[in-house]
N, C-alpha and C positions, 0 to 999 in steps of 0.2 A: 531500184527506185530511190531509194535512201541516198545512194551515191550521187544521184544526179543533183537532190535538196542539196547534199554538201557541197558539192559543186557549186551550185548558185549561191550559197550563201558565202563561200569563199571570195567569187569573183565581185557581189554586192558589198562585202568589207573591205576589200580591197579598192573599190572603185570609191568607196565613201574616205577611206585612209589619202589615196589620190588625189580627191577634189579638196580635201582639208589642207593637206600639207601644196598644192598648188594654189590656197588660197594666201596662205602663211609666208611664202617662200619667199625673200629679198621685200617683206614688206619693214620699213620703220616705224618702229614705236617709240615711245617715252620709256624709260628705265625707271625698274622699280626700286634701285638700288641708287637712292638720290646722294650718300655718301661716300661713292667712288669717284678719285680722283687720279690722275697719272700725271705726272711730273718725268722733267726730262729725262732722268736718270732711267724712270721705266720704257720711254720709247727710245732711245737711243736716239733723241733728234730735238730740237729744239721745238715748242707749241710754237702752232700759229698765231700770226697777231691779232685775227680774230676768230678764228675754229680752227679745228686742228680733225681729220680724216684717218681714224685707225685701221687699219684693215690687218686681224689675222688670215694668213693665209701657208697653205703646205704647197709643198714642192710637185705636187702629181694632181694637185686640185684645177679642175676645167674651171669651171665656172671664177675661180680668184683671179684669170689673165682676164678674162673679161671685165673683172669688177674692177680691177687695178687700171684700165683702160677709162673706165668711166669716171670713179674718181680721181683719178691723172688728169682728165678732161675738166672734170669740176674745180679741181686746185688750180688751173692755168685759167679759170675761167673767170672765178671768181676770188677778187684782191684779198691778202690776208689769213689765204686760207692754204695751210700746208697740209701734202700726205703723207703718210707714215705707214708703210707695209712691213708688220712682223711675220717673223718666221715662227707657225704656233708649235711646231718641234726643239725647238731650240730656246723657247722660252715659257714653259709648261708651269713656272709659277705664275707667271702673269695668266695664264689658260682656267688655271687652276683657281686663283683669286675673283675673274671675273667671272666664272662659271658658263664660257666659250664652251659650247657642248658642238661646235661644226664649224668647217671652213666652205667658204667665206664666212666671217663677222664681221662688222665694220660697223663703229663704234663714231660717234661724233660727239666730239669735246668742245669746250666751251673754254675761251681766249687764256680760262683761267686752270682746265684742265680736268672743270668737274664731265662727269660723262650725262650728257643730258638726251640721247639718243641712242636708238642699237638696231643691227638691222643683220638677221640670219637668213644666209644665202643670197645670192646677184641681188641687189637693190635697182633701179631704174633711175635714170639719169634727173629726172623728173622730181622720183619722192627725196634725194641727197639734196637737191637743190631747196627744198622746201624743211629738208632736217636744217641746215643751214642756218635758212631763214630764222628757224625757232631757235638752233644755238646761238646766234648775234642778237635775236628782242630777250633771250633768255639773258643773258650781260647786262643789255640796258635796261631790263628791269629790275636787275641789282644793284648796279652802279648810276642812278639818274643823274650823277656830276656828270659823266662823261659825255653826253647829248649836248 
């Protein structure tokens, strides 16, 4: 009888572990780290002129062809805005600085390269478009000359 309690309460943590990290998953937030910034030397690529799309990503990762498909869509879609796919094996100090704990990450910079956005695992085409939006009003609400 005991075995079975444990049973239940195994499959009850785990189904509760499930619905948390599926609530979690590719969703975007605000960064609490408002003092990270990357510059071109760290993406090997020039910012965009007005957001710039970082996506760590590993070699054997499903879910990064996918994400790299989306925002490859989102950069062609909307003016100004470049992407930028690292490789998180081959560059484990930037991993290790930004505290990238899983691939996918993608990361949404601002014209100027602060990080004003982050998003672990597949994001939706949907919520990148609207991190965007907040990277470009987050600009011109620092820069009001440029309006």
């Amino acid at each position: 009888m005991a075995g079975l309690w444990v049973a239940l309460a195994t499959l009850a943590l785990g189904s509760g572990i499930g619905v948390v990290r599926l609530r979690r998953d590719g969703r975007v937030r605000d960064t609490a780290q408002a003092d990270d910034r990357l510059v071109m030397a760290d993406l090997g690529a020039d910012l965009g002129e007005r957001a710039t799309l970082v996506q760590f990503s590993t070699a054997f990762c499903q879910p990064c062809r996918a994400t790299r498909r989306v925002l490859a869509d989102v950069s062609e879609l909307v003016p100004g805005v470049t992407h930028v796919e690292i490789d998180a094996e081959s560059r484990l100090d930037l991993v290790r600085r930004l505290d990238i704990m899983r691939t996918p990450t993608v990361l949404v910079l601002d014209s100027s390269g602060n990080i004003v956005k982050r998003a672990s695992g597949q994001p939706r085409k949907a919520d990148v478009l609207a991190a965007l939006a907040g990277a470009v009003s987050h600009v011109s609400s620092q820069n009001p000359d440029d309006m």
